[in-house]
ROGU-856349 format. One record per residue (C-alpha): residue in three letters; x, y, z. Coordinates in Angstrom, 1 decimal, always signed. Example, Ala and Ser with C-alpha at 12.3 -4.5 7.8 and 13.67 -1.06 7.14 Angstrom:
<nodes>
  aa   east  north     up
 ala  +12.3   -4.5   +7.8
 ser  +13.7   -1.1   +7.1
</nodes>
This chain:
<nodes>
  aa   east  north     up
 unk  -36.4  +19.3  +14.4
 unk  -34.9  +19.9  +17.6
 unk  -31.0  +21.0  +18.6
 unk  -30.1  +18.3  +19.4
 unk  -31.7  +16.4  +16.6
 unk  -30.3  +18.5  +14.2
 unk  -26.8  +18.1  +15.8
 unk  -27.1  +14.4  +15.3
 unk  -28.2  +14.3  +11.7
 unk  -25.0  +17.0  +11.1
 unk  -22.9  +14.5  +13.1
 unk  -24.3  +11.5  +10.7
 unk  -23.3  +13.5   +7.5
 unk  -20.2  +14.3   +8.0
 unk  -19.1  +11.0   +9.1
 unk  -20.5   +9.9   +5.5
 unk  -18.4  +12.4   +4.1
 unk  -15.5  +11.2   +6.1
 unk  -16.0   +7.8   +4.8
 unk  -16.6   +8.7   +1.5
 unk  -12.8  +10.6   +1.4
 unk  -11.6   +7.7   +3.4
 unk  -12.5   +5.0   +0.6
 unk  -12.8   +7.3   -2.9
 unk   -8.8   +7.3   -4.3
 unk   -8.5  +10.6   -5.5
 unk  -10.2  +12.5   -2.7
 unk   -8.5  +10.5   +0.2
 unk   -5.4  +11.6   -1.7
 unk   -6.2  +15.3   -1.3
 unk   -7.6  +14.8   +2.0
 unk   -4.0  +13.5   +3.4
 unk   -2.4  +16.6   +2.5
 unk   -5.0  +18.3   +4.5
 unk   -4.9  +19.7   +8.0
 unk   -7.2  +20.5  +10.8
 unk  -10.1  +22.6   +9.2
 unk   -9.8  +22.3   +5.6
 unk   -9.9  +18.2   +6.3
 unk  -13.2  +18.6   +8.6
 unk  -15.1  +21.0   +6.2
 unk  -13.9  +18.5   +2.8
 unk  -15.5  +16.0   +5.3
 unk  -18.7  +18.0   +5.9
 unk  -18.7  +19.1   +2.0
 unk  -18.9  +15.5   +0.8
 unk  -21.4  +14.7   +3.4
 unk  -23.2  +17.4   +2.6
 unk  -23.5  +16.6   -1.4
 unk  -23.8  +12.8   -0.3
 unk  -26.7  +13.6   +1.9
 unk  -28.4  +15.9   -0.5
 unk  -28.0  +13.2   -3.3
 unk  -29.9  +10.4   -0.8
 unk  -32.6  +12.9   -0.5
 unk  -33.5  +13.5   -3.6
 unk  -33.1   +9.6   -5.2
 unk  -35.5   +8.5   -2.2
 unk  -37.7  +11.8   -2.8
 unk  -37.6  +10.6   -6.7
 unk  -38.4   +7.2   -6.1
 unk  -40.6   +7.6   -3.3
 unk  -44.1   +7.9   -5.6
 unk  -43.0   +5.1   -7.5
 unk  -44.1   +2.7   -4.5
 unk  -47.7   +2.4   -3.7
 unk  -48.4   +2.2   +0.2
 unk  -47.5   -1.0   +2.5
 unk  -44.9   -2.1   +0.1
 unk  -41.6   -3.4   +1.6
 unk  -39.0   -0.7   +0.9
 unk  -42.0   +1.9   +2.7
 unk  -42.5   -0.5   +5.0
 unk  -38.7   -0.6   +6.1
 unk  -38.3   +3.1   +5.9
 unk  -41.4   +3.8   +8.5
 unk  -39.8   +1.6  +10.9
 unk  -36.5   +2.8  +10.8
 unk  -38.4   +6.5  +11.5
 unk  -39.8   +5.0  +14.2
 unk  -37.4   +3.0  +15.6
 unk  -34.6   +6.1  +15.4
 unk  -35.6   +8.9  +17.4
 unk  -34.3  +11.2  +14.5
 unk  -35.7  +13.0  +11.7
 unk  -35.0  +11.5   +8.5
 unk  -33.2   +8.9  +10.0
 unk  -33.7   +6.2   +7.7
 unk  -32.5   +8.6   +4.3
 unk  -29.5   +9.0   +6.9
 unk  -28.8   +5.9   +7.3
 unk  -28.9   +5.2   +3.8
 unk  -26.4   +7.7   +3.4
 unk  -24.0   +6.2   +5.3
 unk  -24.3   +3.2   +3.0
 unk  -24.1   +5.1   -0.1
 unk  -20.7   +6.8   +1.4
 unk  -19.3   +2.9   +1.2
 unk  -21.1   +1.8   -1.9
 unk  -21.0   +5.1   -3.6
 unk  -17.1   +5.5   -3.3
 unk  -16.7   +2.1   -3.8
 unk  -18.4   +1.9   -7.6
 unk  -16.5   +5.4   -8.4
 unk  -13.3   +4.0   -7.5
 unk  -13.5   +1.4  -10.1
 unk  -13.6   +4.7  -12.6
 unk  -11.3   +6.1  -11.2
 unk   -8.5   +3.8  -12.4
 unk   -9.7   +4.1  -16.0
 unk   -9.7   +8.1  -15.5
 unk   -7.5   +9.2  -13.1
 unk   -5.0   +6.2  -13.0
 unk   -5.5   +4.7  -16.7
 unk   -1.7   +3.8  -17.0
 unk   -1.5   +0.1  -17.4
 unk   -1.1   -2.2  -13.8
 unk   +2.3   -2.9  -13.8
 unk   +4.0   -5.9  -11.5
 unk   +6.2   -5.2   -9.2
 unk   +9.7   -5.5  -10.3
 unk  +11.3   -6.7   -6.9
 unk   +8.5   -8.1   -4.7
 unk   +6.3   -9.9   -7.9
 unk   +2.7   -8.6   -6.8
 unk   +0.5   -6.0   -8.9
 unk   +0.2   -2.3   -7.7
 unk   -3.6   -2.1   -6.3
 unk   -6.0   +0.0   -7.7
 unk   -5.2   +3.1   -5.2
 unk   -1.6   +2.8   -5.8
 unk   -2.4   +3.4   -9.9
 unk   -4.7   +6.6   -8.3
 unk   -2.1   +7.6   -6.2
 unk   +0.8   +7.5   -8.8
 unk   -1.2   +9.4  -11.5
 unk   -1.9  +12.5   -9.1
 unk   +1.1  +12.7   -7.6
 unk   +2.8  +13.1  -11.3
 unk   +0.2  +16.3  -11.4
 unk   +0.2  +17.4   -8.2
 unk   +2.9  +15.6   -6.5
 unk   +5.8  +18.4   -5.4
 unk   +8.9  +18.7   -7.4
 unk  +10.5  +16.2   -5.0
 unk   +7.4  +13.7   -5.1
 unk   +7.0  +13.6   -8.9
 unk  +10.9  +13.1   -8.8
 unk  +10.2   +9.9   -7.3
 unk   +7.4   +8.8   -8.9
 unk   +9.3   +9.3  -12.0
 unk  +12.2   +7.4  -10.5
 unk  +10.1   +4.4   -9.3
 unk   +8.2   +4.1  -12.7
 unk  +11.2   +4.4  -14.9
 unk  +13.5   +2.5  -12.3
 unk  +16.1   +5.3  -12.5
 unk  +19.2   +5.7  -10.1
 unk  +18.4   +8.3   -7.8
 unk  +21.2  +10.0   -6.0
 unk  +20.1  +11.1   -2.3
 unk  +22.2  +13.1   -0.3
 unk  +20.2  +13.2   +3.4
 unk  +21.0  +16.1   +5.8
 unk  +23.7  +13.8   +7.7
 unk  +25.5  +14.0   +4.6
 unk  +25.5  +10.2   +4.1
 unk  +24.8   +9.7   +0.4
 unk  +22.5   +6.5   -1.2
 unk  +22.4   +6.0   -4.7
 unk  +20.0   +3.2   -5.9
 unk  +16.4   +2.4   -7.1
 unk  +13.2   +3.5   -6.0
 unk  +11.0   +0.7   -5.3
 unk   +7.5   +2.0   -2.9
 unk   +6.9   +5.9   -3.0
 unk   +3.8   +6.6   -0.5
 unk   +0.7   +8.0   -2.0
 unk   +1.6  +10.7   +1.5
 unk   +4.9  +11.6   +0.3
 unk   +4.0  +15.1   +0.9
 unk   +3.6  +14.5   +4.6
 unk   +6.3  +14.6   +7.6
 unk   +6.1  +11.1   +8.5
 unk   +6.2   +9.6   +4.7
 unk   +9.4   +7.4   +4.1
 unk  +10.4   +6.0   +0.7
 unk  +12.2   +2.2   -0.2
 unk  +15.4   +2.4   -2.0
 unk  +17.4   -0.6   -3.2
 unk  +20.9   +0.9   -2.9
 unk  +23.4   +1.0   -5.6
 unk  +26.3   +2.6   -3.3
 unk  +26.5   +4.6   -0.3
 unk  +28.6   +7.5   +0.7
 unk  +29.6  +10.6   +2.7
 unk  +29.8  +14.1   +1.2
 unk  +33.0  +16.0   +3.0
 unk  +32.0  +18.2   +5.6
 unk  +33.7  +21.4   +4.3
 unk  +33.6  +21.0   +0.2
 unk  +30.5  +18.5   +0.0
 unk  +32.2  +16.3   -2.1
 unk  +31.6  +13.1   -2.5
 unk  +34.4  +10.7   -0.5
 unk  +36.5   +8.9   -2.3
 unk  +35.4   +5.5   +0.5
 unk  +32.0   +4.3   -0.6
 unk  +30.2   +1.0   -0.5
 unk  +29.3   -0.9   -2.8
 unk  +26.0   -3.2   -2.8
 unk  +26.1   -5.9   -5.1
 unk  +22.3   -6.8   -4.8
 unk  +21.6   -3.9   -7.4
 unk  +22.7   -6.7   -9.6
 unk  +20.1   -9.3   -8.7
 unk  +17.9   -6.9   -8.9
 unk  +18.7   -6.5  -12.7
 unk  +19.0   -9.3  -13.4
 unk  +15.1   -9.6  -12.1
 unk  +14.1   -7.3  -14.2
 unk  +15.8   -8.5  -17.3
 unk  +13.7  -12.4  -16.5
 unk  +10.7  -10.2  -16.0
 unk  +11.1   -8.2  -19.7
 unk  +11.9  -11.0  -21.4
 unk   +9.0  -12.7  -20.1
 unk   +6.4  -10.5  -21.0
 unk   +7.9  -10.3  -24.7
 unk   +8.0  -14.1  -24.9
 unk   +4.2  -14.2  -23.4
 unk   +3.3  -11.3  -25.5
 unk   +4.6  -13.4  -29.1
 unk   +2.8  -16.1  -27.6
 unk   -0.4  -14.1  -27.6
 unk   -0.2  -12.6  -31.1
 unk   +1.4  -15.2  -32.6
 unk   -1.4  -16.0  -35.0
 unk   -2.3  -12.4  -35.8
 unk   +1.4  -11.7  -36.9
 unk   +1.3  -15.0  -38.7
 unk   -1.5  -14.5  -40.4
 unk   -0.2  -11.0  -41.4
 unk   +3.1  -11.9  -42.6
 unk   +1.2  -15.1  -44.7
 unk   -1.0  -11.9  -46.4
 unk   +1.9   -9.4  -47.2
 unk   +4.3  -12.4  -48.4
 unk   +2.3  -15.4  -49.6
 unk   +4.9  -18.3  -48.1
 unk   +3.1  -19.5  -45.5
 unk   +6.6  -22.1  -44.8
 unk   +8.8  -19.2  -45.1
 unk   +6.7  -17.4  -42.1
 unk   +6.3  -20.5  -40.1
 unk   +9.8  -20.7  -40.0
 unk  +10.7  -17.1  -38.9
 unk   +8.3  -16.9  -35.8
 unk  +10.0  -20.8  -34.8
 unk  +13.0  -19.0  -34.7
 unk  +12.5  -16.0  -33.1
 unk  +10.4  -18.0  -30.7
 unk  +13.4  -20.1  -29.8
 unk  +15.7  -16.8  -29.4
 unk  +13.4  -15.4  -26.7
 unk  +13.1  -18.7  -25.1
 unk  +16.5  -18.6  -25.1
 unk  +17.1  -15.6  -23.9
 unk  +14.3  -16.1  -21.0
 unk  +16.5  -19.2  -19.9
 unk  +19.7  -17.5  -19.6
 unk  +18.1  -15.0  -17.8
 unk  +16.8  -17.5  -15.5
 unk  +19.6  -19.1  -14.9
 unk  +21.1  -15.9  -14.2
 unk  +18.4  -15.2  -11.1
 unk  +19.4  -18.6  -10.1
 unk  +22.9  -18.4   -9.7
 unk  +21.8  -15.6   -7.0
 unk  +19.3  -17.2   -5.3
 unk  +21.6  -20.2   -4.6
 unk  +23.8  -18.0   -2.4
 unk  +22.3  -18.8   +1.1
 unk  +20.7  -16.0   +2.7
 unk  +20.4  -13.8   +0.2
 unk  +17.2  -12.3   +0.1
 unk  +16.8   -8.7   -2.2
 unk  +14.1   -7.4   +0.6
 unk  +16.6   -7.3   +3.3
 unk  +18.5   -4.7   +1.2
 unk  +16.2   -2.1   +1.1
 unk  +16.6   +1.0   +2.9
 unk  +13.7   +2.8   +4.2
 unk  +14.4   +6.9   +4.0
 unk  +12.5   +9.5   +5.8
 unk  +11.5  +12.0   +3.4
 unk  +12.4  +14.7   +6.0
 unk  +15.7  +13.5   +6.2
 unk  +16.6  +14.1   +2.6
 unk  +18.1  +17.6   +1.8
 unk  +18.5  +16.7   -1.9
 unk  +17.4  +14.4   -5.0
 unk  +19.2  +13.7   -8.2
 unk  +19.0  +11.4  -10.9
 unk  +22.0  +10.2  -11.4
 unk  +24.4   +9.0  -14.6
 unk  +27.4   +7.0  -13.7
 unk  +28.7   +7.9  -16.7
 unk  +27.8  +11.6  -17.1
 unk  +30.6  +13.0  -15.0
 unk  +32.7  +11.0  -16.6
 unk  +31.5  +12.7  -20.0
 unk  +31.6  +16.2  -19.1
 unk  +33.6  +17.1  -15.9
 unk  +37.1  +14.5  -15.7
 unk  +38.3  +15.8  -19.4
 unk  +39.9  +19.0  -20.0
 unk  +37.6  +21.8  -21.9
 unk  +39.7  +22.1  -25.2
 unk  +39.9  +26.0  -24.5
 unk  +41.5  +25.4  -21.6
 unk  +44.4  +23.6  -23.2
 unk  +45.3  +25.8  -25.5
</nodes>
């Protein structure tokens, strides 16, 4: 094998590495932390162990096929055809790098990202298969501020933001980036209020605005709970039934019970619904266009935040003090 051959086959291999990273969840979200060097040789590293894997499944199955069969058949004219050595194993590691990453991105969400897929609270669509990946890692490897977020957008926690122009934005974390690490990630936040801190003591101001969407957006997620709990009765209405009928022996008595709790979910569903009604017939009002999107370099500082902790435990006097 010539120079130049050898160059090529290199070349060939750590593009299938590249790919691989590109497509396999937990490695392309390693590999966009990465930078320069480390991301060429976790390129060539994958292509490497992808190439060497090729080589020795075609190796292994290669005895199993007697002469002028297909699969040989292919392989010799791909040899030919490719003025490279080994170009046809090559070739097929290329493939594997799609198929390969493909079939171990399917494990993945039951290893990595085995946290149940859970809709999407403002915009009604499932989080995808990398976003469960993403999400899972970042609460493990995230920084402090990433896993901050995470924690924020899973739990739907107000987060308190103060960016370095000192305007504050207190609200809900809908989409964190599976790059949040990076210089160029942003984050969506729904915002509750907005505000300045005072140049000299950092206060908060006293002006702040208020956006009343956070409401809608509650009132969302209330139709969305009761939803599942009236779809999840539904769905194991006849184990509980036939549960209850075994531990009490009244079979009318039970029927009765899950008829009325039925109706009280239904119930509550439809005043829920009614409530997400009543905002959707104000014209032009549309939740989306109330997201703020944040640079993550623009924010100096992160908080949860408690409308009713400082309330609790800064506006009384300390009983000491009073003495």
């Amino acid at each position: 094998m010539g120079a130049g051959s050898s160059a090529i086959a290199v070349l060939i291999l750590v593009i299938s590495g590249y790919i691989f990273n590109l497509i396999f969840h937990p490695v392309r979200y390693f590999s966009s932390r990465a930078e320069g060097q480390k991301l060429f040789f976790m390129s060539a590293g994958s292509g490497i162990l992808l190439g060497a894997f090729v080589f020795l499944v075609v190796s292994g199955l290669k005895p199993h096929f007697a002469e002028g069969t297909w699969p040989l058949r292919l392989a010799q004219f791909v040899n030919q055809s490719i003025p490279v050595p080994y170009a046809f194993r090559l070739i097929l590691a290329l493939i594997g790098s799609v198929v390969l990453s493909s079939l171990l991105n399917l494990l993945s969400v039951k290893v990595v990202g085995g946290a149940k897929e859970k809709q999407h609270l403002l915009k009604g669509t499932s989080r995808t298969r990398a976003q469960r990946v993403y999400d899972r890692l970042t609460e493990t490897n995230g920084s402090s501020m990433a896993q901050l977020f995470r924690r924020a957008a899973d739990k739907q926690s107000l987060v308190m933001l103060t960016l370095k122009s000192r305007k504050i934005y207190c609200g809900r974390i809908f989409e964190v980036p599976a790059n949040i690490d990076a210089a160029d990630a942003c984050i969506e936040i729904l915002p509750s209020f907005s505000a300045y801190r005072d140049k000299d003591s950092l206060r908060m101001g006293e002006h702040r605005t208020d956006y009343p969407v956070i409401e809608l957006w509650i009132a969302r997620q209330r139709l969305y709970t009761l939803e599942e709990n009236l779809r999840l009765f539904d769905l194991n209405a006849k184990r509980l039934y036939l549960k209850m009928v075994g531990a009490h022996s009244n079979p009318g008595l039970v029927n009765k019970f899950l008829r009325r709790t039925r109706r009280m979910l239904e119930t509550q569903r439809n005043e829920a619904h009614d409530v997400v009604e009543g905002f959707q017939g104000r014209k032009d009002f549309d939740v989306e266009d109330w997201i703020k999107v944040i640079s993550i370099k623009e924010v100096e500082s992160a908080s949860f935040y408690d409308p009713d902790a400082y309330t609790a435990w800064f506006s009384k006097t300390p009983a000491a003090a009073t003495v």
